[in-house]
MDAnalysis code that builds the backbone (N, CA, C; Angstrom):
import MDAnalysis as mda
import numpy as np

u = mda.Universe.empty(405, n_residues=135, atom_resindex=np.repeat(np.arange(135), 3), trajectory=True)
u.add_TopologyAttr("name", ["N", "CA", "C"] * 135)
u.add_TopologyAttr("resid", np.arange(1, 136))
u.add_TopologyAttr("resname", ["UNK", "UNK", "UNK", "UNK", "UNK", "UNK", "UNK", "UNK", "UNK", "UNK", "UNK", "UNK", "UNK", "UNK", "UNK", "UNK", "UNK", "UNK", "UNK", "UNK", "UNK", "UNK", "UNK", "UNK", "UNK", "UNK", "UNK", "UNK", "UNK", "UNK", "UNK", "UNK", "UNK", "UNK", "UNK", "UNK", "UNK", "UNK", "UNK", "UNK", "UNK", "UNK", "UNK", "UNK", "UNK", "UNK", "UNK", "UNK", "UNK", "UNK", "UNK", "UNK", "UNK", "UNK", "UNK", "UNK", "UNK", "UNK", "UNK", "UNK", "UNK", "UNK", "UNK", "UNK", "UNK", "UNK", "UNK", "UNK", "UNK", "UNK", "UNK", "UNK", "UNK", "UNK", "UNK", "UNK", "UNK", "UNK", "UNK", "UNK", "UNK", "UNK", "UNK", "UNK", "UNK", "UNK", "UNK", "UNK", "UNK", "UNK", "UNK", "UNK", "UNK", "UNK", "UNK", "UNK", "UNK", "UNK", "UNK", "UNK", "UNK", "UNK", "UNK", "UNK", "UNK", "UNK", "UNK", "UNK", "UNK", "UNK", "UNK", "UNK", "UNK", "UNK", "UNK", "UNK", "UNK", "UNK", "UNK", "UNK", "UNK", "UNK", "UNK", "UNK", "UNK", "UNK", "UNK", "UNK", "UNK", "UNK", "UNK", "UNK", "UNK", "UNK", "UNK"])
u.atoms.positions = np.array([
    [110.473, 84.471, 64.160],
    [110.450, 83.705, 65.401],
    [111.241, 84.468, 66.463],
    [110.727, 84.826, 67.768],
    [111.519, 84.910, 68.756],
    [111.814, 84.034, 69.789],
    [113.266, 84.651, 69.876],
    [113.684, 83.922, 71.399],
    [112.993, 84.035, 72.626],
    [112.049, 84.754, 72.496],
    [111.111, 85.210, 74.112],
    [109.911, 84.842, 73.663],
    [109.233, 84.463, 74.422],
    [107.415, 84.218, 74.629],
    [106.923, 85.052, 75.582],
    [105.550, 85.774, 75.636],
    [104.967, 86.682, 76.284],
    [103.884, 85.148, 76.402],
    [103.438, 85.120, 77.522],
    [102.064, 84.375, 77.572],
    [101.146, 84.736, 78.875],
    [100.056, 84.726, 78.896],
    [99.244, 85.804, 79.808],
    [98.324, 84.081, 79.920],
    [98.069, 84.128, 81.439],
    [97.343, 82.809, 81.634],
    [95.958, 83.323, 82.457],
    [95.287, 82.926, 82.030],
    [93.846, 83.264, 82.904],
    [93.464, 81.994, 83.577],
    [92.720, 82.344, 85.221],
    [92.252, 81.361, 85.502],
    [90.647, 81.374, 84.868],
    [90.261, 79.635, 84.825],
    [89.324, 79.329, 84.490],
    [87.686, 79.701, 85.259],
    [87.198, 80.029, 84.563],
    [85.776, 80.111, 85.210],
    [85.311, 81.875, 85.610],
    [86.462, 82.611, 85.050],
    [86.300, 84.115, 85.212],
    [85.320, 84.621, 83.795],
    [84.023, 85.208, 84.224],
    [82.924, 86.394, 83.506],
    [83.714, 86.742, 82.627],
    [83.675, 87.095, 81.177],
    [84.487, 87.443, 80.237],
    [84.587, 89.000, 80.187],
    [84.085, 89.465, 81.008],
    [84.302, 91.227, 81.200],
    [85.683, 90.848, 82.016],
    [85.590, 89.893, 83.093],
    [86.861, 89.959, 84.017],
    [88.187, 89.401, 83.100],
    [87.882, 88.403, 82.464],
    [88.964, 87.772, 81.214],
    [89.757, 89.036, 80.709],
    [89.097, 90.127, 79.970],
    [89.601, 90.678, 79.154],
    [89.731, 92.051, 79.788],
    [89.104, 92.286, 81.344],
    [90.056, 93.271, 82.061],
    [91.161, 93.035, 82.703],
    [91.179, 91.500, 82.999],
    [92.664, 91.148, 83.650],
    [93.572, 90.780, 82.400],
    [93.436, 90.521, 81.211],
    [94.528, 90.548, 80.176],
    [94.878, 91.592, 79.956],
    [94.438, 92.634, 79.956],
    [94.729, 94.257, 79.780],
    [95.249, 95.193, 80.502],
    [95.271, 94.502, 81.675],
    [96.086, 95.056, 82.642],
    [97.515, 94.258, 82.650],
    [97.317, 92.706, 82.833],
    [98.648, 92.057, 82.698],
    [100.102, 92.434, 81.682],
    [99.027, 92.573, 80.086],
    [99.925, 92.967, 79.521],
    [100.192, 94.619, 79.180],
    [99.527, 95.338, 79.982],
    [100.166, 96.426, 80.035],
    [101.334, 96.475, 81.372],
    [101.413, 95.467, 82.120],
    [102.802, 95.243, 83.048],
    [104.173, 94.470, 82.377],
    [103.704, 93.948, 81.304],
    [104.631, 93.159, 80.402],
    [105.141, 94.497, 79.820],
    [104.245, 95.007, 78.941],
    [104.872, 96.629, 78.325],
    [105.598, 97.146, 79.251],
    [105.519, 97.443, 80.213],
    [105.766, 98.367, 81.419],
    [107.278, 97.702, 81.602],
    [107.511, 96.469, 81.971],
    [108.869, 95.732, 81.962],
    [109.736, 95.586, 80.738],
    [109.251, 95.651, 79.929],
    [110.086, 95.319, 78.414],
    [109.626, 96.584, 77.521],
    [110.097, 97.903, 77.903],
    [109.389, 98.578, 76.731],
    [109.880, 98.494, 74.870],
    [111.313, 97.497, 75.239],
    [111.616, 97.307, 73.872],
    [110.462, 96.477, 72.997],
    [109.520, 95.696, 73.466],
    [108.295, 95.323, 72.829],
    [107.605, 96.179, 72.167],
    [107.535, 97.208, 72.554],
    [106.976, 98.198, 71.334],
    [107.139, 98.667, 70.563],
    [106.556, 98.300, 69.132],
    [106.740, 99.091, 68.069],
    [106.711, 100.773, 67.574],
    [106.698, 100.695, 66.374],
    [106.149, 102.301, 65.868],
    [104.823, 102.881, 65.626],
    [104.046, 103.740, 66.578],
    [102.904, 103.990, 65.773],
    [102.295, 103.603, 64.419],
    [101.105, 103.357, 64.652],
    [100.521, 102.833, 63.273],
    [100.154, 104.304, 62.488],
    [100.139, 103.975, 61.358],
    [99.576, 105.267, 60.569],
    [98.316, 104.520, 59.347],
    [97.245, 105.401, 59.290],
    [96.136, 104.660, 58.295],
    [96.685, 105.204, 56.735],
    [95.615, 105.307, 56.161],
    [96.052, 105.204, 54.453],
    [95.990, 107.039, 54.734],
    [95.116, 107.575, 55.645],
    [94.883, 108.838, 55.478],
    [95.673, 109.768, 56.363],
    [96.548, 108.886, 57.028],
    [97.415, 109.952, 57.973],
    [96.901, 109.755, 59.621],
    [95.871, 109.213, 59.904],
    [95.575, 109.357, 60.902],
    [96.620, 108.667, 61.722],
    [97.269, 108.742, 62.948],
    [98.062, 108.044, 63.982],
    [97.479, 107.199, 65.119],
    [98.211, 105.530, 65.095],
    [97.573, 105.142, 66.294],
    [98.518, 104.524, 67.184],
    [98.122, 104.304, 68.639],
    [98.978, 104.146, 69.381],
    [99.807, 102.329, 68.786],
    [101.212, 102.672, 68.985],
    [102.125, 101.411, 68.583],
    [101.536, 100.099, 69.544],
    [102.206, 99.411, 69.047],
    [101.787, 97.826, 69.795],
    [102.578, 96.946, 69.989],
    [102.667, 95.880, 69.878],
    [103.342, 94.650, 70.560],
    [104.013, 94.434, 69.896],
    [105.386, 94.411, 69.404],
    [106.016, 93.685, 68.285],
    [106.072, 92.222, 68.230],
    [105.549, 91.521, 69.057],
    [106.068, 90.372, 69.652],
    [104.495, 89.732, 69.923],
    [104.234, 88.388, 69.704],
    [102.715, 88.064, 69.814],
    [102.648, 87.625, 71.314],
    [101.023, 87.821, 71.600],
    [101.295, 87.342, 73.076],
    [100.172, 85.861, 73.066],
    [100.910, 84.403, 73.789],
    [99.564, 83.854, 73.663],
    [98.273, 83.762, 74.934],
    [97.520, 83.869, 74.844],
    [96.416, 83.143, 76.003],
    [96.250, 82.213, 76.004],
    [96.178, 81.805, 77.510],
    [95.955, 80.340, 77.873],
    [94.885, 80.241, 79.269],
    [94.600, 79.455, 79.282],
    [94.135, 78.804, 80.705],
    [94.237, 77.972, 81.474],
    [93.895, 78.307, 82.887],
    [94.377, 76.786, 83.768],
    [93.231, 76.859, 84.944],
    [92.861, 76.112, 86.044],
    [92.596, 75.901, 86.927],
    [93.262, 76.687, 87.670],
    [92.580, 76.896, 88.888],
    [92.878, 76.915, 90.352],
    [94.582, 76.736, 90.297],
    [94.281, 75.638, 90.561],
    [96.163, 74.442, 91.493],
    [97.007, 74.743, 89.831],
    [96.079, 74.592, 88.968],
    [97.357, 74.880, 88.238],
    [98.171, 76.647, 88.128],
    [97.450, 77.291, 88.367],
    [97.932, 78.649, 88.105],
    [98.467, 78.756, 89.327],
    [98.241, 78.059, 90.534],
    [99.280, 78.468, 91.328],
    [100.551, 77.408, 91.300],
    [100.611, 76.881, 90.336],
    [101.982, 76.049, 89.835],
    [102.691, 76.584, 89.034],
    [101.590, 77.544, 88.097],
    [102.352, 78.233, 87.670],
    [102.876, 79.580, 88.285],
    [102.141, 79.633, 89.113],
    [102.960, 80.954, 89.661],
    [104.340, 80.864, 90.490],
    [104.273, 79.386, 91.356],
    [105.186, 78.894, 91.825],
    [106.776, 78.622, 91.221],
    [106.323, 78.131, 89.583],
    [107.398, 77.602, 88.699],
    [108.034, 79.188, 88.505],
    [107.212, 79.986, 88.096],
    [107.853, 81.631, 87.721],
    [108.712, 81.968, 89.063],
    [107.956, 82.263, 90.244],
    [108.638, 82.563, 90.819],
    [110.383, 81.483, 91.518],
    [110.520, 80.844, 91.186],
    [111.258, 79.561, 91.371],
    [112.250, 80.121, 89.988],
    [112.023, 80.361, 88.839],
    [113.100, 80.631, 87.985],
    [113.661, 81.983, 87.630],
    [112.817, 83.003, 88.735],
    [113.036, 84.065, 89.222],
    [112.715, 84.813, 87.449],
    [111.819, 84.572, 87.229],
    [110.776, 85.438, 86.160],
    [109.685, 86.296, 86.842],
    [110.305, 87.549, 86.424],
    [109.583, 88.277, 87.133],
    [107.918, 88.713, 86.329],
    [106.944, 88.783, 86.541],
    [105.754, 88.616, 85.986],
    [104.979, 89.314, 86.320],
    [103.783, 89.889, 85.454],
    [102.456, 90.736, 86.314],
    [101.498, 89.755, 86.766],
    [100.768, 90.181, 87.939],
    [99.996, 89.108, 88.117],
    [98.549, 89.845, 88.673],
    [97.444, 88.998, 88.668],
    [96.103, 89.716, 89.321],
    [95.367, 88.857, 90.134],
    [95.293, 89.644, 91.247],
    [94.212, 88.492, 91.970],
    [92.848, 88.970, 92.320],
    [91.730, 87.615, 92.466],
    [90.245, 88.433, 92.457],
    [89.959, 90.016, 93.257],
    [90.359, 89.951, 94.349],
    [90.081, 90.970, 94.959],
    [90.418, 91.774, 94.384],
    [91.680, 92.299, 93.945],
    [91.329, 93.283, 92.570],
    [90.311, 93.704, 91.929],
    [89.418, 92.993, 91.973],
    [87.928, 93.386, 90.859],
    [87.359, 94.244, 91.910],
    [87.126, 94.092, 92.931],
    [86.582, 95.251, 93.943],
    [87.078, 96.453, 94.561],
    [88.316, 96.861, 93.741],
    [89.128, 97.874, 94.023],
    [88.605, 99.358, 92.858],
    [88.915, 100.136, 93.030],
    [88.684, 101.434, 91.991],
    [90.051, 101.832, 90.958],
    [90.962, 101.895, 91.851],
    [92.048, 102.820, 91.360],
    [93.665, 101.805, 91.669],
    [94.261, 102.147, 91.353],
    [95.893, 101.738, 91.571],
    [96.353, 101.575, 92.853],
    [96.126, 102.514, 93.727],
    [96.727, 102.111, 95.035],
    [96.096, 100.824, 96.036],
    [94.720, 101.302, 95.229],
    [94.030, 100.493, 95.672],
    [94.236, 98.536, 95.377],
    [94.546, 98.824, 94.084],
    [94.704, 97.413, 93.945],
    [96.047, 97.071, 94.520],
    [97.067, 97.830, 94.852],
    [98.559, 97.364, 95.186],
    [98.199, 97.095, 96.494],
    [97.561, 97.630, 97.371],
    [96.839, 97.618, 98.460],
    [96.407, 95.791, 98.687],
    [95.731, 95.628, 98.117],
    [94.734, 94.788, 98.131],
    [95.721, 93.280, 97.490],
    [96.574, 93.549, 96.750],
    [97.333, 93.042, 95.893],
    [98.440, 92.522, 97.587],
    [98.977, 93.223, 98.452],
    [99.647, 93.147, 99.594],
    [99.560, 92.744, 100.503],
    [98.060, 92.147, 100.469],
    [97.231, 90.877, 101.723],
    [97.975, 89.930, 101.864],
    [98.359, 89.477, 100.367],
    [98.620, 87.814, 99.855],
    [99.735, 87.408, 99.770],
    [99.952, 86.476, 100.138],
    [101.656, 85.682, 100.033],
    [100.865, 84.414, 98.708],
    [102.498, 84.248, 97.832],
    [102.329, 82.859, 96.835],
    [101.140, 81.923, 97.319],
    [101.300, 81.588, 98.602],
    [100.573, 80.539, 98.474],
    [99.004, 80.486, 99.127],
    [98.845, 82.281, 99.486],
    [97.300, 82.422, 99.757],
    [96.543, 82.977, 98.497],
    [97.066, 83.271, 97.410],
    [97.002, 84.573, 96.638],
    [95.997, 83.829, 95.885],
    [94.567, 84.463, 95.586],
    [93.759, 83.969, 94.860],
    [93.394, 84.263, 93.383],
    [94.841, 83.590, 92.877],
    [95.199, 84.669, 91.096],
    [94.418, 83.983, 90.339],
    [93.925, 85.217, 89.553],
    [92.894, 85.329, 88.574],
    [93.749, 85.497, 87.204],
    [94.533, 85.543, 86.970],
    [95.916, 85.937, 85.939],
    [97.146, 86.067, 86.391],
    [98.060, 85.652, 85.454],
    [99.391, 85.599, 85.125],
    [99.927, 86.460, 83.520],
    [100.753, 87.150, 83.919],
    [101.514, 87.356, 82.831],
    [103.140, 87.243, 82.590],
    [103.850, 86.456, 81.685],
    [105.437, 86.514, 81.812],
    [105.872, 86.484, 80.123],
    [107.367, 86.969, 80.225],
    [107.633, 86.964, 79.475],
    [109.327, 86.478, 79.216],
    [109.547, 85.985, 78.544],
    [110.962, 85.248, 79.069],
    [111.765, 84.222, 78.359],
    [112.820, 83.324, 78.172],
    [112.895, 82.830, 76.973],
    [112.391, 82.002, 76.625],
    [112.111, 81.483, 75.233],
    [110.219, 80.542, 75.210],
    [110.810, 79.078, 76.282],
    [112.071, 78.616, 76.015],
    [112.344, 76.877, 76.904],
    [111.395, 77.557, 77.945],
    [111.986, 78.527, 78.968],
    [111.649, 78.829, 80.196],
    [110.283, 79.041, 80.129],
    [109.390, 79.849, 79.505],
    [107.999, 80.323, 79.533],
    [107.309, 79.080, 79.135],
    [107.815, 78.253, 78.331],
    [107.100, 76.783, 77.834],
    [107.162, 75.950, 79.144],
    [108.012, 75.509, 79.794],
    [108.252, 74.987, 81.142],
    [107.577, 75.020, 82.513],
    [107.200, 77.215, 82.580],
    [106.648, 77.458, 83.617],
    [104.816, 77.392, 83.576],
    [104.853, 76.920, 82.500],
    [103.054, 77.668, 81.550],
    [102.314, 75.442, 81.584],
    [103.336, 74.722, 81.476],
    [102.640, 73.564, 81.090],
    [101.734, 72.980, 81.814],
    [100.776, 72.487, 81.160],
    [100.244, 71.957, 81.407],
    [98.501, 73.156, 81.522],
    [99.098, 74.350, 80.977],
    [97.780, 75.271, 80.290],
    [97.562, 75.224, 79.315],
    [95.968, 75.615, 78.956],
    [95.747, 75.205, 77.858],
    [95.019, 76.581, 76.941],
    [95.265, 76.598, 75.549],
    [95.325, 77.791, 74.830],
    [93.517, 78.043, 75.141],
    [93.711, 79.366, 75.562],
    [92.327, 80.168, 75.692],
    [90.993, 79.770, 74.804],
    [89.931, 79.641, 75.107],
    [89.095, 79.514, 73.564],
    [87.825, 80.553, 74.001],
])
C-alpha cells in the first residue's frame, strides 16, 4: 500500500485513440515530476531488456465536463501540482506546439480533456470525487 495515489482522469465522451493518447502523455508528466516512481528495467527469461515502469499503480477514472473542471479547481486550490491536457492539443504536431496552444487558457476557460495528479491518497481521494473508475 502507498501513501500516494497517481490517478489520471479523462473527460467523458473522448474517441478512444484520444483516451489513450491523453493518458500517455499525462502520465509521462507524472514520471517527469516524481522520477522516484520508477522502477528497474525489466529483464525476460532470455536476457532481453525493457524499459522500467511505474512502481506505483495508476488508477483511471472519468468525469464530465463541470466535473473535471472541479477537479481541476480542487488540485489547483490544494496546490497539487498536476499534468493536464486540453482538446486543442489534439490539433497540434509537436511540443511547443502544444505548450503554445496549452497558453490560450486560464482554469476556468480551459477545455480539459485530462487530468493527471499524484499526491497523498486523503488529498488525491478528495480532489478526484465524485469520478468514476474508467470502463
Amino acid at each position: 500500500m502507498f501513501d500516494t495515489k497517481i490517478a489520471i482522469v479523462l473527460r467523458q465522451g473522448l474517441a478512444p485513440w484520444q483516451e489513450l493518447n491523453v493518458t500517455a502523455f499525462l502520465a509521462t508528466g507524472i514520471a517527469a515530476q516524481f522520477p522516484q516512481i520508477i522502477g528497474e528495467p525489466y529483464r525476460d527469461a532470455v536476457g532481453n531488456v525493457y524499459n522500467p515502469l511505474s512502481i506505483q499503480p495508476i488508477v483511471v477514472l472519468s468525469a464530465d465536463a463541470d466535473l473535471m473542471r472541479a477537479i481541476h479547481r480542487r488540485s489547483l486550490e490544494r496546490g497539487v501540482v498536476g499534468s493536464a491536457y486540453v482538446e486543442d492539443m489534439f490539433s497540434t504536431g509537436h511540443d511547443a506546439a502544444n505548450r503554445a496552444v496549452f497558453a490560450e487558457f486560464t482554469p476556468e476557460n480551459a477545455k480539459l480533456v485530462g487530468l493527471a495528479l499524484r499526491a497523498e491518497r486523503k488529498i488525491v481521494d478528495k480532489i478526484v470525487k465524485g469520478a468514476k473508475m474508467h470502463a
